[in-house]
C-alpha positions in Angstrom: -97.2 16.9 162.4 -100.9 15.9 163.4 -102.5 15.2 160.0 -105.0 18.2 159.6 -103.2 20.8 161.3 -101.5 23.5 158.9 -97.8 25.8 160.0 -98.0 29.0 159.2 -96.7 32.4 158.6 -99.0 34.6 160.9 -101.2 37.0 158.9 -102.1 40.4 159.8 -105.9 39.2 159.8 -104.9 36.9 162.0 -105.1 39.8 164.8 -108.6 39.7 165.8 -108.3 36.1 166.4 -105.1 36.4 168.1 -106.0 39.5 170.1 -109.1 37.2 171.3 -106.9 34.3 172.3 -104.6 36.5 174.2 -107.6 38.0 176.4 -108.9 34.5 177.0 -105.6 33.7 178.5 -104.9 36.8 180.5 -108.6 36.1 182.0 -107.4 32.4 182.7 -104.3 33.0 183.9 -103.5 32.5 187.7 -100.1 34.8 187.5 -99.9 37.7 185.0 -98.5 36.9 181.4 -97.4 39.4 179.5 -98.8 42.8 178.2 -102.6 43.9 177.6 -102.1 44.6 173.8 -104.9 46.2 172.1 -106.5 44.7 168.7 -104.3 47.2 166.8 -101.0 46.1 168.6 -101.6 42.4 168.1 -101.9 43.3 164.3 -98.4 45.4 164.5 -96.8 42.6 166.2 -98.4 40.4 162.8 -96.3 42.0 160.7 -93.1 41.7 162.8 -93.1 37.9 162.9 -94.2 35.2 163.9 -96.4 31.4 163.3 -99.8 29.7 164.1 -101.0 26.4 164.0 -104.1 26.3 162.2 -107.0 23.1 162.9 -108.9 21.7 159.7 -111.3 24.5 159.9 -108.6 27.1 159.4 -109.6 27.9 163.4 -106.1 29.0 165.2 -105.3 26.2 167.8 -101.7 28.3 169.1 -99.3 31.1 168.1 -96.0 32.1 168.7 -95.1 36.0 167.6 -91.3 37.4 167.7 -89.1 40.5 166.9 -86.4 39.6 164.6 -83.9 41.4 167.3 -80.8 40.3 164.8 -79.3 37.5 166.4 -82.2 36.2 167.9 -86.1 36.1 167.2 -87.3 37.3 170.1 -90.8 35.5 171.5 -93.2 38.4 172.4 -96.1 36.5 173.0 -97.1 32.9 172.4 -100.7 31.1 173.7 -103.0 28.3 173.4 -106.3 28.8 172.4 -108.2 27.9 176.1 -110.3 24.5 174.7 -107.5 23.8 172.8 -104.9 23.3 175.5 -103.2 20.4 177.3 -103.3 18.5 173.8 -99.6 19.2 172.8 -100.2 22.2 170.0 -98.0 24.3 171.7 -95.0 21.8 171.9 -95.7 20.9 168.1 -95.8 24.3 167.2 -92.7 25.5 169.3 -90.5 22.4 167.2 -92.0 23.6 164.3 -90.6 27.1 165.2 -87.4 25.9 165.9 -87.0 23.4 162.8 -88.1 26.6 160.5 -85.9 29.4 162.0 -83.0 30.4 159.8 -79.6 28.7 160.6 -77.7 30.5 163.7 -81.0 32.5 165.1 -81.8 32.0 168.3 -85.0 32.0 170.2 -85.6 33.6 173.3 -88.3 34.0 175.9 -89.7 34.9 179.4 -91.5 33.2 181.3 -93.3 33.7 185.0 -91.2 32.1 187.6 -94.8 30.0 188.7 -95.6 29.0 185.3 -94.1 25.7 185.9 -96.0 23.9 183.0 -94.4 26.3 180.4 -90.9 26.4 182.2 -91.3 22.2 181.4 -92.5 22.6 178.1 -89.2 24.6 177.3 -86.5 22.9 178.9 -87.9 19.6 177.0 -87.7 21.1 173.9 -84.1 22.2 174.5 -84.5 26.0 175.9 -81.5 26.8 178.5 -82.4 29.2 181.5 -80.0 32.0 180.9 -81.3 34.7 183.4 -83.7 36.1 186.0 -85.4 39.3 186.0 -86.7 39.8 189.7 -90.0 41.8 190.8 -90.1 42.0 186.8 -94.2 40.9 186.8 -97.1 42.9 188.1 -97.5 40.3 191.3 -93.8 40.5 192.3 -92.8 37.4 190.5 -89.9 36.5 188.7 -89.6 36.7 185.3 -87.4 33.3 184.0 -85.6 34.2 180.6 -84.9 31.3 178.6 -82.5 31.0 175.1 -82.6 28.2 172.5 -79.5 27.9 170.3 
């Protein structure tokens, strides 16, 4: 890992940061990207799971949070802080995810069928496409869901 940049076991405080994060992106976002959570629902999906990578000023860089759905951690939500992006946090912090879940857990995800640069970013790291969820998004699109392990 990039000397100066902490893993981590996402906090509850980490909410408001995270709930700030996740705005910036649905604002950025050319295709819709998962749900409007409020502040209090970013906190209660916290304390289900979940991992950050933290910059030298203890400033969030990327997340990932999950559900522990048994045989999987599912991947409810996972962003870039906006200034942050392009830089390769979110593919460091994604292997870090990976390397650090328990043995036989998978990791699952959905992705929009147009997000091409995430749908990259997860076959490199070893994600399979397993399904397709049509008209699943807000615009029409396709939702891509993707399993690794």
């Amino acid at each position: 890992m990039t000397k100066d940049l902490l893993f981590e076991p996402v906090r509850v405080e980490d909410a408001g940061e995270l709930f700030e994060i996740i705005e910036e992106a649905h604002r950025s976002s050319a295709f819709p990207i998962g749900p409007h959570w409020t502040r209090e629902q970013v906190g209660e999906e916290c304390e289900k799971g979940g991992f950050v990578l933290r910059d030298a000023s203890n400033r969030i860089l990327a997340f990932v949070l999950f559900r522990d759905v048994g045989e999987a951690w599912e991947i409810s939500f996972l962003a870039t802080r906006g200034d942050a992006k392009r830089r390769g946090f979110m593919s460091e912090l994604l292997s870090k995810v990976i390397a650090n879940r328990p043995p036989g857990k998978a990791l699952w995800l959905e992705v929009h069928e147009a997000n091409q640069a995430a749908r990259k970013l997860y076959e490199k790291l070893g994600f399979q496409e397993t399904a397709k969820r049509r008209n699943y998004y807000s615009d029409g699109g396709t939702a891509i869901l993707y399993n690794y392990g």
